[in-house]
C-alpha positions as a Markdown table, in Angstrom:
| # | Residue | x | y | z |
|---|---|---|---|---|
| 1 | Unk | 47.0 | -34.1 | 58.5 |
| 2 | Unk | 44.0 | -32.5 | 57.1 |
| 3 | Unk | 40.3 | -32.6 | 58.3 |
| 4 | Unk | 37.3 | -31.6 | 57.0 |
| 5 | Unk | 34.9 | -29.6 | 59.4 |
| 6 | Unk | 32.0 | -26.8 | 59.8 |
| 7 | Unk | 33.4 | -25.4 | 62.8 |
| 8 | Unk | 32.0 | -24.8 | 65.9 |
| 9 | Unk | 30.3 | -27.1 | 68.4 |
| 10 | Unk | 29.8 | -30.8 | 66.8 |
| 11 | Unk | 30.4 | -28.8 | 63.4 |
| 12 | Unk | 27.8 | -26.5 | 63.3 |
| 13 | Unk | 29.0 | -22.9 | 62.5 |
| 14 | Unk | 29.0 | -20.4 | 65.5 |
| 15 | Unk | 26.9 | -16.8 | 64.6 |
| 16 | Unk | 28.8 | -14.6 | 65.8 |
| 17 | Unk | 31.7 | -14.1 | 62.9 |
| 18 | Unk | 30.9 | -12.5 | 60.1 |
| 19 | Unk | 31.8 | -9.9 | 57.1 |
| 20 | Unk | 29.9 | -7.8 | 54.8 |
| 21 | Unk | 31.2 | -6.3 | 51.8 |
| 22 | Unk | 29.6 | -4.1 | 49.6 |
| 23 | Unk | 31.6 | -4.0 | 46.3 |
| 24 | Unk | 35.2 | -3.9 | 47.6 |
| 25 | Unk | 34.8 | -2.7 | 50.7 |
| 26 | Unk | 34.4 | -4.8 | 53.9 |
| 27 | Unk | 32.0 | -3.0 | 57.0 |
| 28 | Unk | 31.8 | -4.4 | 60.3 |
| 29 | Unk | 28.5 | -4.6 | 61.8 |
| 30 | Unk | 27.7 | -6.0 | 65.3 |
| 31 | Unk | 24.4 | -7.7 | 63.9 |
| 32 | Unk | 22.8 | -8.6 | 61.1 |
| 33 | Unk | 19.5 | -9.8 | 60.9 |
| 34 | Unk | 16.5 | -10.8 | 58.5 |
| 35 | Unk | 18.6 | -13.2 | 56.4 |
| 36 | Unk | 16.1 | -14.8 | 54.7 |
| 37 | Unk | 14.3 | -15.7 | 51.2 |
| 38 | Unk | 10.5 | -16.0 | 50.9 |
| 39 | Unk | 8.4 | -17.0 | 48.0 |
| 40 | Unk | 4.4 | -16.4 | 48.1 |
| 41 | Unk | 2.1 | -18.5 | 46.9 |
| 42 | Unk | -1.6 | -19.1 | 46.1 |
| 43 | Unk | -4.1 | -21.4 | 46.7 |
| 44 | Unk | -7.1 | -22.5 | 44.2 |
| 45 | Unk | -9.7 | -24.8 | 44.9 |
| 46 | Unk | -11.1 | -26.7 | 42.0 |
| 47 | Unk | -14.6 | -26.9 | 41.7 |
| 48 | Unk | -15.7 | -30.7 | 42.0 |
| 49 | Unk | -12.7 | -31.5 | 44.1 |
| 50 | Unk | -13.0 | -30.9 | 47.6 |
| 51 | Unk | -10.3 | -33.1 | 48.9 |
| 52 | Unk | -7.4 | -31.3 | 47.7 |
| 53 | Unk | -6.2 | -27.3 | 46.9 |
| 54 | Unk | -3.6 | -26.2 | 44.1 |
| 55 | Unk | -0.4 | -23.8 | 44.8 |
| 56 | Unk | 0.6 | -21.7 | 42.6 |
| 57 | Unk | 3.6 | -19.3 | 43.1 |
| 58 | Unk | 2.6 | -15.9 | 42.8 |
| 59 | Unk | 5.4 | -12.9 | 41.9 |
| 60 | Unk | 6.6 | -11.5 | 44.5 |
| 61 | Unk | 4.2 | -8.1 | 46.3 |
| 62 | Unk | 6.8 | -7.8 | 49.7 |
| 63 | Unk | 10.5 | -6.7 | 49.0 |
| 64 | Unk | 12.7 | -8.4 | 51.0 |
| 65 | Unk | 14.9 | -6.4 | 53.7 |
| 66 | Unk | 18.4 | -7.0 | 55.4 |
| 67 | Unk | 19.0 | -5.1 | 58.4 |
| 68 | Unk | 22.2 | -4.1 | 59.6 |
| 69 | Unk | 23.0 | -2.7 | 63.0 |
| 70 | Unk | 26.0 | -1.4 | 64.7 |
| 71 | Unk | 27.7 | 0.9 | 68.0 |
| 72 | Unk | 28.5 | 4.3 | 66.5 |
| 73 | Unk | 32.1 | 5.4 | 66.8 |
| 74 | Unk | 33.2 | 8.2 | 68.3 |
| 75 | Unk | 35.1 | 9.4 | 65.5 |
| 76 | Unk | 32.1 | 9.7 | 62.7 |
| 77 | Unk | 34.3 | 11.6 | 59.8 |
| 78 | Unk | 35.7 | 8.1 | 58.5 |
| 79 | Unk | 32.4 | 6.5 | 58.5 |
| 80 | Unk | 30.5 | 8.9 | 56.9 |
| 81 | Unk | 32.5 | 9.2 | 54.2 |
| 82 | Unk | 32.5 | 5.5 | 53.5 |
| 83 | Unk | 28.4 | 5.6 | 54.2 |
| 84 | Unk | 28.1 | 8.1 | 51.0 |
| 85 | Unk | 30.4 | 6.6 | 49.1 |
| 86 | Unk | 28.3 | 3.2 | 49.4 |
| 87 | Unk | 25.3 | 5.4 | 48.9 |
| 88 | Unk | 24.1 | 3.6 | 52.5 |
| 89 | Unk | 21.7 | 6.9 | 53.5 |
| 90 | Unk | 17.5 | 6.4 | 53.1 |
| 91 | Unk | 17.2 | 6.6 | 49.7 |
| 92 | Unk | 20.9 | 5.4 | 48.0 |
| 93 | Unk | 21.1 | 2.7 | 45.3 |
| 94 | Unk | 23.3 | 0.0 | 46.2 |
| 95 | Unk | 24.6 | -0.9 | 42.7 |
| 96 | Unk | 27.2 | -3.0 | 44.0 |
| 97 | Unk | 27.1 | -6.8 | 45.1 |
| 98 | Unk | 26.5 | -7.0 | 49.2 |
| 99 | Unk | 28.1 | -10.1 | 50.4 |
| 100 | Unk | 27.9 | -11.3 | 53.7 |
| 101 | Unk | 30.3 | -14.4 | 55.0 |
| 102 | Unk | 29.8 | -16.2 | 57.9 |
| 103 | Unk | 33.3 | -16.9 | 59.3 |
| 104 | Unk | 34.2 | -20.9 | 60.6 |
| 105 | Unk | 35.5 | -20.8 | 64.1 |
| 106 | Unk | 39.4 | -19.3 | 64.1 |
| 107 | Unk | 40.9 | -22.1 | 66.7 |
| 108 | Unk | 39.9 | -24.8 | 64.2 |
| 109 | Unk | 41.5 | -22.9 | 61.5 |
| 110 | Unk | 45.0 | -22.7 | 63.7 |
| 111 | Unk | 44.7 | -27.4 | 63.6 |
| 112 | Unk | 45.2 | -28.2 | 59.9 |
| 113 | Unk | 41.7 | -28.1 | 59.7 |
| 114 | Unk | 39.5 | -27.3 | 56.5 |
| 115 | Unk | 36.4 | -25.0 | 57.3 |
| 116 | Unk | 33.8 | -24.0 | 55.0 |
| 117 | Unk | 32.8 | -20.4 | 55.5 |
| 118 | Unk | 29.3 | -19.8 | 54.2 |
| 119 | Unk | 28.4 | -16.9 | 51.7 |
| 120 | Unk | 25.1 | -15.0 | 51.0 |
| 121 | Unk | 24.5 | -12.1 | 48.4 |
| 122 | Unk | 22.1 | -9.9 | 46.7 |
| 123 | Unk | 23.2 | -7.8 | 43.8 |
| 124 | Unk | 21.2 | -4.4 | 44.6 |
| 125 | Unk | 19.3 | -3.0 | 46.9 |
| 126 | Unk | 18.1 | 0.5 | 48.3 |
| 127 | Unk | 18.4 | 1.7 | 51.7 |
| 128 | Unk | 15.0 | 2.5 | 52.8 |
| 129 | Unk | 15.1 | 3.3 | 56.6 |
| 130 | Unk | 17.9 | 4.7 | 58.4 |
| 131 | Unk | 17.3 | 4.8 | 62.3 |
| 132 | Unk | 19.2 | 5.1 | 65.6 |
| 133 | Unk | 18.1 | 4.1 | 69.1 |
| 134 | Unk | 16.9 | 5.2 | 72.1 |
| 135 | Unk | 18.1 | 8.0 | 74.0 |
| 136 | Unk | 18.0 | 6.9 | 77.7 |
| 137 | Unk | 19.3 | 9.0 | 80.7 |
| 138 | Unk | 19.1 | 6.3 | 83.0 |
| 139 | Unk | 20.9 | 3.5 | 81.0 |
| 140 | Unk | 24.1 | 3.2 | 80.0 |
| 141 | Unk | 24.2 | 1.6 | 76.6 |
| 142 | Unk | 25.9 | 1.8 | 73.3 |
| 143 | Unk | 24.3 | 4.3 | 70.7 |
| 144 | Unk | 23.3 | 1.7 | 67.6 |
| 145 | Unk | 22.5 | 2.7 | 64.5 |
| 146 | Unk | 20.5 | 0.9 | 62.2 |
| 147 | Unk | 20.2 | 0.8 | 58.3 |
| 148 | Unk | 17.3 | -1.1 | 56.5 |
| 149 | Unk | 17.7 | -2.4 | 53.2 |
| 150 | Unk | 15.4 | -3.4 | 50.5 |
| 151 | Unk | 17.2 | -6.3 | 48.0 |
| 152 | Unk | 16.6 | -7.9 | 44.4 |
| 153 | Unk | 16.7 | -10.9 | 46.6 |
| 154 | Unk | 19.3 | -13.1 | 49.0 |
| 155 | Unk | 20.8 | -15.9 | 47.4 |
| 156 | Unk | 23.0 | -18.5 | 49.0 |
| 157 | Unk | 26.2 | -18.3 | 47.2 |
| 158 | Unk | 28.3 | -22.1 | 46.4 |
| 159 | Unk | 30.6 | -22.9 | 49.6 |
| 160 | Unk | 34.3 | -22.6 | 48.4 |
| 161 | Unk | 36.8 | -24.5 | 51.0 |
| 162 | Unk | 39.6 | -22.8 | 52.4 |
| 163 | Unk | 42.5 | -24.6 | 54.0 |
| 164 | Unk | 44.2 | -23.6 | 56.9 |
| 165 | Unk | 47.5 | -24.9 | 57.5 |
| 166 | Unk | 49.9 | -23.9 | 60.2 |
């Protein structure tokens, strides 16, 4: 038996499952955020018709960031390596596609189920802040580092449907 199904609660896709690749090589990040696409526009009014405005798009003046955030391991050697190899430092050139996919739910794939994982992608970008956070005494939480990243723009890629069969 084989079902169709976005995973997650009433099919809709849980957040929290996720992969970024940037060429070959997969990263894990504990968030992501500022997955989005804009487009800017421009309003005319025409004289003699007061009732109504036109839109025009306008090209785009804001670049378009992805932020990526993660704990820092306590063994660093490994990751910086990778990091200069992807260029991911202020100032590197992402040459290389960056793919994120958002992962269906894993117990639906373990019931014959069919899940649709969802893909997003941009095909350069440069990294234009690197930062890390606070440094609190009094608090005991994970040291996250953060990379900014400035993109040729997010795109949603098409949904390819991978079946899970026990």
């Amino acid at each position: 038996m084989k079902d169709t199904l976005n995973s997650g609660a009433n099919g809709v896709l849980s957040n929290n499952k996720f992969i970024l690749a940037i060429g070959k090589e997969l990263l894990s990040f504990s968030k992501v955020s500022n997955i989005s696409k804009t487009l800017e526009c421009e309003t005319f009014t025409e004289g003699g018709l007061n009732t109504m405005v036109r839109t025009f798009i306008k090209p785009k003046q804001q670049q378009e960031t992805l932020i990526l955030e993660k704990g820092v391991n306590v063994s660093r050697k490994d990751n910086i390596d990778t990091y200069d190899n992807l260029k991911l430092k202020v100032g590197g050139r992402i040459r290389q596609a960056v793919t994120l996919v958002v992962l269906g739910d894993e117990g639906f794939r373990n019931k014959n189920l069919q899940v649709d994982d969802r893909y997003y992608s941009f095909d350069e970008g440069v990294v234009v802040k690197w930062e890390v956070g606070d440094l609190e005494a009094l608090r005991s939480e994970i040291f996250i580092e953060r990379f900014e990243i400035a993109h040729s723009g997010l795109k949603e890629l098409k949904q390819t449907k991978v079946e899970y069969y026990d």
